[in-house]
N, C-alpha and C positions, 0 to 999 in steps of 0.2 A: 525593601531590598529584593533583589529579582533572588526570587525562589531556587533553592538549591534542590540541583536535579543528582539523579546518580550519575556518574559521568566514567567509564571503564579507563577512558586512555584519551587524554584530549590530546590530539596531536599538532603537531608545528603547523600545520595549516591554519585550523582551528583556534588555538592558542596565539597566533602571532597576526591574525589579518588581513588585510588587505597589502598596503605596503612595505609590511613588515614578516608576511611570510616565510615560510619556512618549506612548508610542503602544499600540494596543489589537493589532496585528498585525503579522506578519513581512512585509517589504516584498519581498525578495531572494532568487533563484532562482538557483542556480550554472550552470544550462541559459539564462539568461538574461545572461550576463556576455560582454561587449564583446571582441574579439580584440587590441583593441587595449594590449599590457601593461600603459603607464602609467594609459590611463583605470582598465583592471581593478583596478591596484594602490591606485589613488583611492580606490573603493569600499569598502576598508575605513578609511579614515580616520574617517569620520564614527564608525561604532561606538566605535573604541578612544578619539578623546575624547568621545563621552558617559559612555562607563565613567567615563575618568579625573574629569571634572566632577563624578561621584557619587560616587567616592573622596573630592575633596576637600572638597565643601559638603552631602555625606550625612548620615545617622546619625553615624558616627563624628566627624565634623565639630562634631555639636552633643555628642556624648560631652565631648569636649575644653574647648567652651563652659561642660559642668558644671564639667566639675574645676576648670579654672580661673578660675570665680568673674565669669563672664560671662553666663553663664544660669542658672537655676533650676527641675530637676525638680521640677513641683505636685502629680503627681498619679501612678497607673500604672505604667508601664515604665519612664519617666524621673525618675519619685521616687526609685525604689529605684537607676538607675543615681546617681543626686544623692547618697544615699549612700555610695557605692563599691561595690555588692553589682550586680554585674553577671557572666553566662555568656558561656562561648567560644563561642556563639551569635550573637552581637552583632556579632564579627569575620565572620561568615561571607559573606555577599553581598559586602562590601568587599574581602575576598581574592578572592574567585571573579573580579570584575571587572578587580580588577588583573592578574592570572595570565592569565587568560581575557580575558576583556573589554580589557586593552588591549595587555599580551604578545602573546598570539600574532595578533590584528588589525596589531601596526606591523608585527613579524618577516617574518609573510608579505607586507606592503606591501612591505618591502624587499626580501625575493626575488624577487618580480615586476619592480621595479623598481631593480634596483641601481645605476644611472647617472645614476638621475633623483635631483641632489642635494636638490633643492627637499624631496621627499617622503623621503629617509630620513635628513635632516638632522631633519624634522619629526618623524618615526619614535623616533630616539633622544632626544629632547627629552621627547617622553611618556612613553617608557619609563624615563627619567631622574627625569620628577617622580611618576609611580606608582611606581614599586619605591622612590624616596627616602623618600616618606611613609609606606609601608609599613615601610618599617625604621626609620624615626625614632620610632613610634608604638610599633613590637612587640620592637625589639632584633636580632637575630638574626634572617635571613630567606632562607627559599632565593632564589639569584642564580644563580652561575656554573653551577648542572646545568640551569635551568629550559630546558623548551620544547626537549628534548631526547628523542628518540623513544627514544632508547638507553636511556634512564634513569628507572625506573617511580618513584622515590623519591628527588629530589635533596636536594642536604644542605644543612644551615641554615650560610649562611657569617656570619660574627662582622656584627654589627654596622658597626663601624670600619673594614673591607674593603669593606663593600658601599658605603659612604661616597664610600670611595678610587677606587673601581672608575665608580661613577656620575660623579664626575669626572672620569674619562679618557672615560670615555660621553659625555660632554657636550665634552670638547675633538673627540673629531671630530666633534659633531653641530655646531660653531663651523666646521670645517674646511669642513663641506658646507655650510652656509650663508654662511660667510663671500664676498663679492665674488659672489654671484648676484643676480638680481635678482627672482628669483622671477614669480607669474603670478596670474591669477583663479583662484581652487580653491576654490566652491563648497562642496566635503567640508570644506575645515578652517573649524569652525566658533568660529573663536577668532578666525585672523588674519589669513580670505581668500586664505591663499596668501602673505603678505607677510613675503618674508627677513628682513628689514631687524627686524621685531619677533618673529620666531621668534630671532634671532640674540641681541637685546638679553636677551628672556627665559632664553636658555640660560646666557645670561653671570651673571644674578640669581639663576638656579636652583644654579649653581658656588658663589656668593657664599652661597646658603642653609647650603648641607652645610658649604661650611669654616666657619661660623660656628657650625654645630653640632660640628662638631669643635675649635672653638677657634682654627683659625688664622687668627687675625684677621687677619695681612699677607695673607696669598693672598686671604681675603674680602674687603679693602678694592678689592687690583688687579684683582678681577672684575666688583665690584660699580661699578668706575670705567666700566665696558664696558657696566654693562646696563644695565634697561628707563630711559628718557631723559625720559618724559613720559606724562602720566596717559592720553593715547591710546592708548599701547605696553602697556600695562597687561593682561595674561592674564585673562580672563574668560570666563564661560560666559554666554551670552547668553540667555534666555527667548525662543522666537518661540512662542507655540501662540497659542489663537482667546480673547479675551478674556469670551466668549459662553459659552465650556465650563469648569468647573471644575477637571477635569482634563485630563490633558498637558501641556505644552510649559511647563510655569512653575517661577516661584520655589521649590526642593525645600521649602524649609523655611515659605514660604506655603500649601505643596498638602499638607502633614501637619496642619495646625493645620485645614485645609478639610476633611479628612479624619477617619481614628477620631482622632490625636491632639489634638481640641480642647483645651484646657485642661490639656493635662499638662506642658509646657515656654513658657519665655516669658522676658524681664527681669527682671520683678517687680523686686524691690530687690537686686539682683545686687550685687557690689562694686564691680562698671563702671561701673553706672550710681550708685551712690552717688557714683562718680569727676567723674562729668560734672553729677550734681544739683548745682541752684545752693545749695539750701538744706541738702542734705549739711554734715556735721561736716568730711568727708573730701574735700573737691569740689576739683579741679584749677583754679581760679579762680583770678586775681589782674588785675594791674593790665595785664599785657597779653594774655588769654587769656578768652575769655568764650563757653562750649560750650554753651551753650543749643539750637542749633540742632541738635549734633549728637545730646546728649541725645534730644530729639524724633524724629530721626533714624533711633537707632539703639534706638529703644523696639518691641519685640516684645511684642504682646497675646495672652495666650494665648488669647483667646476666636474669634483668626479674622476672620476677614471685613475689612470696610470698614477695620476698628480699626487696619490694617496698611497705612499707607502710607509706608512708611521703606524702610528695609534688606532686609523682606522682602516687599515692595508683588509684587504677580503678576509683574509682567517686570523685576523691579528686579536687575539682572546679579551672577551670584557673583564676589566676588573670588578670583583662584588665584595669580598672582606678579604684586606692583605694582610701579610706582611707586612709592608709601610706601615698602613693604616696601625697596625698591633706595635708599632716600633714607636709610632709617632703619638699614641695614647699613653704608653711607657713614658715617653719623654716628657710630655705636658704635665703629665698627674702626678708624677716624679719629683718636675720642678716645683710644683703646688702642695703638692706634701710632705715630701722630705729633705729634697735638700736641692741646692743647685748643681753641683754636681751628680749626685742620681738624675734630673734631667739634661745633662752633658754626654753623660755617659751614653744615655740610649739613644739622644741626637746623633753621636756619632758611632753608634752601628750603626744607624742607618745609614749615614755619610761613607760606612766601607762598603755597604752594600752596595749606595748609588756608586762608588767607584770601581766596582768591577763591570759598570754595564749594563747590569743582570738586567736593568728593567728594561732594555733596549730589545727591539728587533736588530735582524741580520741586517737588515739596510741601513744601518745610522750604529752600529757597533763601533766602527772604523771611525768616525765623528770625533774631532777633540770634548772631552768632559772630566774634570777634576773636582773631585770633593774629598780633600782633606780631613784630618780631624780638626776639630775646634778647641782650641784652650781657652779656659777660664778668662786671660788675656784679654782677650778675643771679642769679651763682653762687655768689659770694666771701659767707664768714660775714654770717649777717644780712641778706643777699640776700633777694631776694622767690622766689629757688628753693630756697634754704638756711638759712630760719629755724632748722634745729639746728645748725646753724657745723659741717658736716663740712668736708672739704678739697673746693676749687672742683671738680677735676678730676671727682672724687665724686661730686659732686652736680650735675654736668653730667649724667654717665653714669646717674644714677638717675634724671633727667628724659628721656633718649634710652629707657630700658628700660620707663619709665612711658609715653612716647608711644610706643612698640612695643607697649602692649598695649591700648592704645586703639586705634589704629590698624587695630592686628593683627585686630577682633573680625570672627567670620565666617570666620576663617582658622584654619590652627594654631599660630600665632607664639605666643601666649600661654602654650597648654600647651609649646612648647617651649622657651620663653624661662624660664618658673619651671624646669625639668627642668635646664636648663644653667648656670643661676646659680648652684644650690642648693648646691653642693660650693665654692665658691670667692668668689661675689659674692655672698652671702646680704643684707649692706647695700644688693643694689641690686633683690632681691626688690620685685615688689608686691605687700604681702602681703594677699590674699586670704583668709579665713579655711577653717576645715575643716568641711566640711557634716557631717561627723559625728562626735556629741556624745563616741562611742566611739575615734574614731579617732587614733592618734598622728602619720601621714603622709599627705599628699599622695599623690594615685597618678602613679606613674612609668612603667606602658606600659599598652598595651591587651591582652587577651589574642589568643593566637591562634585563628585559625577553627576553632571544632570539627571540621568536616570534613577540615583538614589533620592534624590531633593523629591523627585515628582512621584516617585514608587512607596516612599518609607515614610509612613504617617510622622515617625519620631524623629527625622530630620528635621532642622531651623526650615522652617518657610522661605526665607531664601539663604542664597551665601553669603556669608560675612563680610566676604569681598578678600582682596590678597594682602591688604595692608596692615588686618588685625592679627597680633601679637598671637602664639599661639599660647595654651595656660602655663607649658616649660619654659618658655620666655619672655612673660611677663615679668 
């Protein structure tokens, strides 16, 4: 693993790349840093979440959109990932940022400041949802050695430990947040410094992993605790100059602006076949009319004006929501108490999509209806169960189906097919396989080339994408 260096303030230049920039220079001088410990310790916050922001709505981000069945490689790079033919190459920037870019920026945030709960309550929350995503995507991941000067080559710990382990990361990151009341903090560019929604997220972030591990009771009791309202909602926000091309914007509006014109987009995805009104396959009925969102969540691969949705220049990435907390209620709900407990939290979510809220100003005005659902609704011959499976069923297939609608832009989707596939295959959406040759779906991403070739205790090679990770086995 590439050597962790001290790093004062890795800034958007730095942290984001080549076509994924942010800024053109280094802002931050170690000869330049305040005496004061917590301001000092401030200073690295901002880098570690822009790292983490580009972890989650990067490259890999739209990898996941291929596989499942949300976007569409056209052209170039992203055809051939469209097929499944993709190098440990592709991992690489996204590991670097997680390990680097947001590891060692909280770590040392916290040894500057280990009193100040505010900021290493904040500290392990990120490190929480970077190392989570990093092993939910790759399997096996180094953990317990990283960021260890004693240890030139840490070891890849299981999957299902590092799970386990980010969960108790996140109970004391609850501990340090819980009952403060936090401050203005300019560096954290998510939530201003506000306890109150570091706290809720961390509790969603808990709720994510046990639901990737399947314990649905401990996902229900977390997710009872977390994010409360579409304001609370983790996001990465666009600020740059509307005048300039690049910088400060939508990642996935500044690659289509950029060389990747025309090689990733919508097109006739299976999502949007989901949301088409005139689709064979369209989510439509009597109480549900997504036209707006359709529109919404239309990606042009040509760039420009064509984009004013989901990836409009300052249109915010989603990282842990609201939905997402609504729609883990609903799932773990129907799975362990009752069907009505997961009704109930289907349709708060159903009042929330019917005010709009998750709409931009451009597609507001758009027809879209989501009713509540009755019990009815699910029972054979229902308007959710024209094939007369059992209600409960086909509650739960309607919760997994609006998990992956919801989900898009995120990586619910690729992780929600990965977890079903071994046990709930009826509640699959099934998505088809972009390639003509292929028998499987892919089940991880590979790892960084630079860690296989760097880190003695990496597999000799990658697994490759089609092996099962150990959580879903």
């Amino acid at each position: 693993m590439q050597r962790k260096i001290l790093i004062l303030l890795i800034t958007m230049g730095v942290i984001l790349g080549s076509c994924e920039s942010l800024v053109d220079d280094i802002n931050d001088n170690p000869n330049r840093i305040t005496s004061d410990e917590i301001a000092e310790a401030a200073l690295f916050l901002t880098g570690a979440m822009l790292a983490n922001s580009v972890v989650q709505a990067g490259h890999l981000n739209r990898i996941s959109g291929l596989w499942s069945g949300q976007l569409v490689g056209l052209t170039s790079l992203y055809s051939n990932i469209f097929g499944y033919s993709i190098s440990t190459a592709e991992s690489v920037n996204a590991w670097n940022r997680v390990y680097t870019g947001v590891i060692t920026n909280v770590r040392h945030m916290q040894r500057l400041a280990p009193d100040d709960a505010l900021l290493t309550g904040i500290g392990k929350v990120l490190e929480a949802h970077a190392i989570g995503t990093m092993a939910s995507l790759c399997g096996d991941v180094p953990y317990s050695e990283i960021n260890n000067e004693e240890i030139e080559d840490p070891a890849f710990d299981n999957q299902v430990s590092v799970f386990n382990d980010l969960i108790v990361l996140l109970d004391a990151a609850i501990a340090d947040l819980n009952g403060i009341t936090g401050r203005n903090l300019s560096q954290d560019i998510y939530f201003n410094g506000d306890a109150g929604k570091w706290l809720e997220a961390a509790y969603t972030l808990q709720a994510r992993y046990y639901l990737q591990l399947k314990d649905y009771t401990s996902a229900y009791t977390a997710a009872g605790s977390g994010i409360s309202s579409a304001n609370g909602s983790m996001q990465y926000k666009p600020r740059g100059d509307e005048s300039i091309t690049e910088g400060d914007k939508n990642l996935f509006w500044m690659i289509l602006e950029g060389s990747r014109t025309g090689d990733i987009g919508t097109s006739d995805s299976y999502l949007m076949q989901l949301l088409d009104s005139v689709s064979v396959i369209n989510r439509y009925n009597a109480k549900t009319d997504e036209r707006a969102r359709f529109g919404y969540y239309r990606i042009d691969e040509t760039g420009g004006r064509a984009n004013e949705g989901i990836i409009e220049q300052f249109e915010p990435h989603n990282l842990v929501t609201f939905q997402e907390n609504l729609l883990i209620l609903a799932e773990a709900g129907a799975r362990t108490i009752d069907f009505n407990t997961g009704l109930g939290h289907l349709n708060e979510l159903r009042a929330y999509l019917n005010t709009g809220g998750f709409l931009n100003a451009n597609f507001e005005d758009m027809p879209f209806t989501y009713e509540a659902y009755e019990a009815a609704d699910f029972a054979p011959g229902g308007i959710e169960n024209a094939d007369n499976i059992n209600e409960s069923r086909a509650l739960l297939r309607e919760i997994v189906e609006e998990r992956y609608v919801s989900g898009f832009g995120t990586f619910i989707p690729f992780n929600d097919a990965r977890r079903l596939r071994k046990d709930d295959s009826d509640l699959i959406v099934p998505f088809p396989l972009n390639n003509a040759a292929a028998t499987m779906h892919p089940e991880r991403f590979p790892y960084s080339d630079d860690e296989l070739n760097t880190n003695a205790n990496s597999p000799r090679e990658d697994p490759g994408i089609f092996i099962k990770t150990p959580v879903n086995q």
